[in-house]
N, C-alpha and C positions, 0 to 999 in steps of 0.2 A: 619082579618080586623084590629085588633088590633100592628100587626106586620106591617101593611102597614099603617097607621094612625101614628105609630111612624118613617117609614122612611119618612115620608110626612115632617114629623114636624122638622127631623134632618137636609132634603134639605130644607126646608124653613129657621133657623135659619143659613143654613150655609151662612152666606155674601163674604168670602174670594172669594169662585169657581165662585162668579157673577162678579168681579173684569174682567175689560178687558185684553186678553192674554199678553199687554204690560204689564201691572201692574204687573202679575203674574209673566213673566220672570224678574221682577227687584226682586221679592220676590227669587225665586229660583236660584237668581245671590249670593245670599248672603250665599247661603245654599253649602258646598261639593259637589263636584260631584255625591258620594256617596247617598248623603240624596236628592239629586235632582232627580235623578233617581227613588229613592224609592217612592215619591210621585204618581209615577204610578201608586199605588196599593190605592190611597184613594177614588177614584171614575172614573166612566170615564170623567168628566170631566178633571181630572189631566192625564190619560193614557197617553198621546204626546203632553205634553205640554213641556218637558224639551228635546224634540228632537227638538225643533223649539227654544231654547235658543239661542241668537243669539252671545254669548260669552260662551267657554267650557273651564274653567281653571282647569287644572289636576296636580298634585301636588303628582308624586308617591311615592317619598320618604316615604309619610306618608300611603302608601295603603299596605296592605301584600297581595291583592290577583288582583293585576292590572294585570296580562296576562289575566287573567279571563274578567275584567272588562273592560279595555283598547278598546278594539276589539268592544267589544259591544256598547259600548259609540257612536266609530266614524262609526260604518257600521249603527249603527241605527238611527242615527243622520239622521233629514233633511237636506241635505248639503244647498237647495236652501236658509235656515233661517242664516245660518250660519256666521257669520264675523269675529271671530276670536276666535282663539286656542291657547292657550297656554301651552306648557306643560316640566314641571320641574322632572329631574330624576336624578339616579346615576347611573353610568357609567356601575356601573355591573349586572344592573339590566333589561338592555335591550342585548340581542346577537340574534343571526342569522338574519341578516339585520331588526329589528327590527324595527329600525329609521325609513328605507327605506320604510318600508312597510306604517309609521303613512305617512312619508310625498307624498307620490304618491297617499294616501285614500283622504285625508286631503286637495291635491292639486287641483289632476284631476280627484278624484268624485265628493267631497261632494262643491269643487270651492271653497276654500276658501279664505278673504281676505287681510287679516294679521294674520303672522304664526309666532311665537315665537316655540321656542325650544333652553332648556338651558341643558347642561349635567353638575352635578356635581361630584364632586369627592367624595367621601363617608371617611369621616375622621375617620371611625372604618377601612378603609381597604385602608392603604396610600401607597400600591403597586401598586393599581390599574392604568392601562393604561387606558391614553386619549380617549374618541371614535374618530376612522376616518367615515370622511364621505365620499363615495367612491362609490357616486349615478351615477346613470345612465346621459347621456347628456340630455339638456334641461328636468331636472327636477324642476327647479323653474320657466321655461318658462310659464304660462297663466297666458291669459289676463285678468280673476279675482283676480290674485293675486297682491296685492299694495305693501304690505307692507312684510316684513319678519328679523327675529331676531335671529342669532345663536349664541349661547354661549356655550364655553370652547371647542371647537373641534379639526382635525388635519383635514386638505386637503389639498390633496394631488396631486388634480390636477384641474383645473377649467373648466372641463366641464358638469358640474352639472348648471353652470350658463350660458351657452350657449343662446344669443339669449331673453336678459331677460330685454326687453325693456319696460314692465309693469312695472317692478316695479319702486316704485316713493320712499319708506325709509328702507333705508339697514342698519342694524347693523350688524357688527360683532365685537363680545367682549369677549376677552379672546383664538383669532385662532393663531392655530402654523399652517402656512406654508412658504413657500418660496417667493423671492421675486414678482418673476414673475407668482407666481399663483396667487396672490393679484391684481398685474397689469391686468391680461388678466380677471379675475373675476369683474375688475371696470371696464376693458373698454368694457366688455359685457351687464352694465347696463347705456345706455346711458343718460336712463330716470330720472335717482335719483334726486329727492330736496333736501333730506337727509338724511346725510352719518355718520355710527361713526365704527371709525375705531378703535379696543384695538388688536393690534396683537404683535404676537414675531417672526419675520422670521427663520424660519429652516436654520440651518447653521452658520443660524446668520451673513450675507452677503446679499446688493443686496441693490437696489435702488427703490423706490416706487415711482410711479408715479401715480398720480391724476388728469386727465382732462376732465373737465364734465362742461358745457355751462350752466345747469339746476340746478345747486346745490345751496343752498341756506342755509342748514348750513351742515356744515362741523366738525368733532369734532374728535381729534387727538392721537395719544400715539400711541409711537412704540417706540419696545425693540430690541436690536440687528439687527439695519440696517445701512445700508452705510450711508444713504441719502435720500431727501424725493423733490421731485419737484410738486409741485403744482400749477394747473393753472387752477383758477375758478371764473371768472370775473364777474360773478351776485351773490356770495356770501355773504348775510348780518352777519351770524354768523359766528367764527371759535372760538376754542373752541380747545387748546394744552393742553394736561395734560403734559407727558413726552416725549420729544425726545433722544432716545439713540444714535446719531452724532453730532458729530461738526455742529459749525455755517453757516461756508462752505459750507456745504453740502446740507444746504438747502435753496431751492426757492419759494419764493411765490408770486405770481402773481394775486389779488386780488384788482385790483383798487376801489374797494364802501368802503375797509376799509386802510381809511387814517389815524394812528392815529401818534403821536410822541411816547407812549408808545407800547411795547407789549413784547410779551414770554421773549427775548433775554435779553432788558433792565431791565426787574421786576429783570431777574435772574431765569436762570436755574429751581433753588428749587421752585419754582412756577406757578401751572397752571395757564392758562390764557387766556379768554375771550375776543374776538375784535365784539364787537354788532354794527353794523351800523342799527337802527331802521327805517325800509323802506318796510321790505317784507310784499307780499300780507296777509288779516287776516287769509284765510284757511292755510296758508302756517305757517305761526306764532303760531295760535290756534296748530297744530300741536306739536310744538316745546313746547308752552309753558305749554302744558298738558305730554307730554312726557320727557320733560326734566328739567325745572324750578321747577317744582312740583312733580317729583315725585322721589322716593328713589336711583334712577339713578343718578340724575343730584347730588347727594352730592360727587360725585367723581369728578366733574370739577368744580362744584359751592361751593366748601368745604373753610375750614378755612385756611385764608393765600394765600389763591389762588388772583389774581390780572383781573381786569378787563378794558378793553376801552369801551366806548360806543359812539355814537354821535345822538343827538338827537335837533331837529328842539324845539325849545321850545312855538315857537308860534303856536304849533301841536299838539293842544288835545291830538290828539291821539297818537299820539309818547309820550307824557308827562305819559299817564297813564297808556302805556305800562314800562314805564322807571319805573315808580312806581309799577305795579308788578313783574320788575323784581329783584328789590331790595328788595320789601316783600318777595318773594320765596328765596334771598341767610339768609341763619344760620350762625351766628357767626361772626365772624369778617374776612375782609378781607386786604389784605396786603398793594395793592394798589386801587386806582380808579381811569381811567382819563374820562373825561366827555369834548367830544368835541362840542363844541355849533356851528351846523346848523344852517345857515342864508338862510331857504328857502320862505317865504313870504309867508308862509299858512293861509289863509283870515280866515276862521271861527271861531268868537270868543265864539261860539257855538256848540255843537253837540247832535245831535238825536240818544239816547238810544235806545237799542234793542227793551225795551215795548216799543215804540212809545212816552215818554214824553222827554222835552225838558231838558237837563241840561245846570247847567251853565259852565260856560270854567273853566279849571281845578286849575286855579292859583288864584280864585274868591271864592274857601274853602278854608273852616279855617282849617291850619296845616294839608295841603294835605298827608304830609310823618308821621303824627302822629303815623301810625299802624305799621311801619318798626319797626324792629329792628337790622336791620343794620350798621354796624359799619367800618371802614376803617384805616389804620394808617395815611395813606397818601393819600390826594387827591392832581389830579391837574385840573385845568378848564383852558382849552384850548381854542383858539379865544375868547377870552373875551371882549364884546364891552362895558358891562356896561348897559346893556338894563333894562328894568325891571323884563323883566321874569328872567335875569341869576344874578339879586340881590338878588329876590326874593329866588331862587333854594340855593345861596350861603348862605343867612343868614339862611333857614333852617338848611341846614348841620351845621349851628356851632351855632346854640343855641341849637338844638336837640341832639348835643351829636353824631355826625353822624361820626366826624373826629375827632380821637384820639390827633396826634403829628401834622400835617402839614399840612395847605392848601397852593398850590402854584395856583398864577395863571397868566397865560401865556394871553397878552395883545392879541388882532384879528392883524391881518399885516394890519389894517388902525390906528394901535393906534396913529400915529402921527396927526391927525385929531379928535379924541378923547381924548385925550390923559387929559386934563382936568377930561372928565368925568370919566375918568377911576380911575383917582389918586382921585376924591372927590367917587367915590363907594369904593374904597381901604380901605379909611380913614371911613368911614362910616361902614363897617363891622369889621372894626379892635376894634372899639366901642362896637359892640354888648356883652352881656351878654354870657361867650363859655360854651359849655357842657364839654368842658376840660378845666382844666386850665392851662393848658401847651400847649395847641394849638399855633403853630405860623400862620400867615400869612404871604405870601411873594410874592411878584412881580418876576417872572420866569423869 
């Protein structure tokens, strides 16, 4: 009685295991695989609670006894909970179709819905050869799979991707193959919103082609290729790190991004970012949690790198998108052009996810206060003089936002403004500057 009077008292004090099974997996999100698993053993309430985690992030570099462990994770796993996996290794530490075996369990048991897989190269052992991947056809074909992520691999041939009109955001970062496995691997993903391409073509020859009706950002770098033809006419982002061709060589066919600025004119040495602010919010929320935010996006959004943007200013919500996208860049960037949309968007208000009303975004005090973004050179393109792109302009230069140069480029009705354009000129050339060496100038 005494023995049972004390487990009475230990499930009564315990408050954690009454926590609802969400709760619990956000607790055991934070914990190893390792120590998530072992929870099993603290009562039954914990037994299958980390098989229904609906995120398995595996990390083997750090594990010495993963063949072991591996296996038992994904077979015992409920695949129906399941949304996504990730899993990070070294290259010599998985052999005899190893891969093939996580991604066919992973795929077409347990359905899963965004799949990451990064192979690294083990810096104790720098002979080690690249993994190829060398799956079977239509192995990334189902229709629960959305998303999928391969890093540092070789393929060799594209019929792994046979037929892969699920998927909706494709990375590949860091693949050697050849031209035309790259091309027949995109154009067997008809469905992509988006795409980020880090490849080095085998041979180091070949022309890459891109055309996809669906895509919506796009993000760039290629080493050792001819030439690059692209044609993606609902495109809001692109997003060039490096091109290894001539200017020549490459085509881009994206009418939503009109700017005067981009890749070619910054120069070479600089990535570079063309934002047309317009995509749907699921489509955006995507981007802007995967790549603005997180330790990815500091390889396109990094220092020196250059950006266009165009944004509707009398658009809330374009405004406050615009503002975190400048919170999320570190550092300073090289250039910025900011082209002002004249779309007539009526709400001088907007309703909040909780349901309360806020005020329009230009009616807080020192809306860009929380940036710390920096630029050498801006320019503001269409410029009518409006209130909202006075307002936008004197922030950037009492807050210290433009280093060396604001240009800014009159709208094609400046001859009918033309007044107000030269008394707003003359009016920020006044202000108090975050630089003192800032120039202003009429483009």
């Amino acid at each position: 009685m005494k023995r049972q009077s004390s487990v009475d008292m230990i499930n009564a004090n315990d408050q954690i295991s009454r926590l609802p099974d969400e709760v619990l997996h956000k607790i055991l999100s934070k914990l190893s695989i390792q120590e998530a698993v072992r929870t099993s053993v603290l009562s039954c309430r914990w037994v299958d609670l980390w098989k229904e985690m609906p995120h398995l992030f595996l990390d083997l570099r750090k594990l010495a006894k993963f063949r072991t462990l591996l296996p038992h994770v994904i077979n015992d796993h409920r695949g129906g909970h399941l949304e996504r996996c990730t899993i990070y290794y070294y290259s010599y530490q998985c052999k005899n179709r190893m891969v093939d075996a996580w991604i066919r369990s992973l795929i077409h048991v347990k359905h899963i819905k965004h799949l990451t897989l990064i192979n690294y190269l083990c810096p104790f052992r720098p002979n080690t050869k690249p993994v190829t991947l060398d799956l079977p056809p239509n192995s990334f074909s189902h229709p629960y799979l959305k998303s999928l992520h391969l890093g540092r691999y070789h393929i060799k041939t594209p019929l792994s991707f046979n037929n892969c009109g699920n998927l909706m955001n494709l990375e590949l970062t860091g693949i050697l193959a050849e031209a035309g496995v790259f091309n027949a691997v995109l154009m067997s993903c008809p469905s992509l919103e988006v795409l980020v391409v880090i490849i080095n073509c085998d041979k180091g020859r070949g022309l890459l082609k891109i055309e996809n009706r669906n895509l919506k950002f796009l993000y760039l770098s290629c080493y050792k290729i001819d030439g690059v033809e692209v044609s993606t006419p609902n495109v809001d982002i692109l997003s060039i790190g490096s091109l290894w061709c001539e200017r020549e060589n490459v085509v881009f066919e994206h009418p939503r991004l009109q700017f005067h600025r981009n890749y070619w004119t910054t120069g070479k040495i600089y990535a570079h970012t063309s934002y047309s602010i317009s995509c749907p919010d699921q489509v955006y929320l995507y981007i802007y949690i995967n790549f603005f935010c997180m330790p990815l996006s500091q390889e396109f959004l990094s220092e020196f790198s250059s950006m266009s943007v165009s944004v509707d200013l009398a658009n809330t919500k374009q405004v406050e998108m615009l503002h975190e996208v400048l919170a999320a860049w570190r550092g300073e960037m090289e250039e910025l052009e900011v082209l002002f949309k004249k779309c007539n968007a009526p709400s001088a208000e907007v309703e909040t996810s909780i349901g309360r009303t806020k005020k329009q975004f230009w009616e807080v005090n020192k809306p860009f206060s929380d940036v710390n973004f920096t630029a050498y050179t801006v320019w503001l393109s269409d410029f009518s003089g409006s209130k909202q792109e006075i307002a936008f302009a004197s922030w950037l230069i009492t807050q210290g936002m433009v280093i060396k140069t604001m240009l800014i480029k009159p709208s094609s009705s400046f001859s009918s403004k033309k007044l107000e354009i030269e008394g707003a000129m003359a009016n920020l050339k006044e202000l108090p500057k975050g630089h003192s060496e800032l120039d202003i100038i009429m483009a």
